[in-house]
N, C-alpha and C positions, 0 to 999 in steps of 0.2 A: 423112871425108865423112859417116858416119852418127852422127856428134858435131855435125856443120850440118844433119841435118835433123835431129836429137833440138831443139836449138835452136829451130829455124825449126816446129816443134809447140807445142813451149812459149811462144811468141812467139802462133803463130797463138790459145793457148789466152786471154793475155791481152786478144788483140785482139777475140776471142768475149765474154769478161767484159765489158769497154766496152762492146759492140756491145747485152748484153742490157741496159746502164742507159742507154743512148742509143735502144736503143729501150720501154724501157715510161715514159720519160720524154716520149718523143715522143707515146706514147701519151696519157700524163695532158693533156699539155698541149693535143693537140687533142681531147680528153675534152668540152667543155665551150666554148661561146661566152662566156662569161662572165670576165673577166681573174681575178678572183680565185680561182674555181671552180678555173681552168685551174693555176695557181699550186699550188697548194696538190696537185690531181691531178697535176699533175709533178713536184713532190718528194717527196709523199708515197710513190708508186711507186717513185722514185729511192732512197729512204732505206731502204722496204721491203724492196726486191730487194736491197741493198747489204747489208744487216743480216743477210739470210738466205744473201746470202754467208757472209759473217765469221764467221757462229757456225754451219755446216754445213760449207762447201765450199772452202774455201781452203785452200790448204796447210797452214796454221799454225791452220786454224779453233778456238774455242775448243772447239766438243763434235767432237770426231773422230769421223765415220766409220770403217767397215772398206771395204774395197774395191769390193765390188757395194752395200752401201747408198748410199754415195760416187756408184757410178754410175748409183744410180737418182733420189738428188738429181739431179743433174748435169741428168737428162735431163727431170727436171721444170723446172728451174732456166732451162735455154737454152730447152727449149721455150715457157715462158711467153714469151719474147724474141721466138722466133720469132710465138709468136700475139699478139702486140703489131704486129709489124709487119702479120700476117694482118687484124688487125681496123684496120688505118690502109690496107688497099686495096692492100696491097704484097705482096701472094703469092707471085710469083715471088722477091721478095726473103727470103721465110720461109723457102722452099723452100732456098732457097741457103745462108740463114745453117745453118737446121739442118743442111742437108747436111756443109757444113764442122765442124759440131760433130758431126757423126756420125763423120766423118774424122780430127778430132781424138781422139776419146776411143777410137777401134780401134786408132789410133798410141801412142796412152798406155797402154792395157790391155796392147798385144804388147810395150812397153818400159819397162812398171811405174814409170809417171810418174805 
């Protein structure tokens, strides 16, 4: 049982990671009226936040953290997510995703994921 929720954390964590490049993408792309403007602020964000995945946060990141550095990325990392969606008028929706990333990362700290 606590092998399917260790799982269903690690699941939630991937689906948090999407969630922050689907939302600072949303973000860039309604950034701007402009088709190219918008373009470019939505991948540009997209590539950003991906990047600073890869070489910080990810498992296998190339510059490893130690554990609370990790977790203070982390909480810069989602939060930006969250205030993407904040600044597209979706608060309620901030509130939640962070929430869930505040759930996830108390689950991963007590089970040193």
């Amino acid at each position: 049982m606590l092998t399917a929720v260790k799982a269903a954390n690690l699941a939630l964590a991937f689906a948090l990671e999407l969630g922050v490049l689907a939302a600072t993408g949303w973000w860039g792309w309604t950034s701007s009226s402009r088709a190219p403007v918008r373009l470019v602020a939505c991948l540009a964000a997209v590539v950003v936040m991906a990047t600073l995945w890869a070489v910080f946060g990810a498992p296998k990141a190339v510059v490893p953290l130690g554990r609370w550095p990790h977790v203070g990325f982390a909480v810069l990392w989602f939060g930006t997510g969250a205030l993407a969606l904040a600044l597209r008028d979706r608060l309620s929706w901030a509130v939640g995703f962070f929430a869930l990333f505040v759930l996830h990362m108390a689950l991963a700290i007590v089970w040193d994921q």
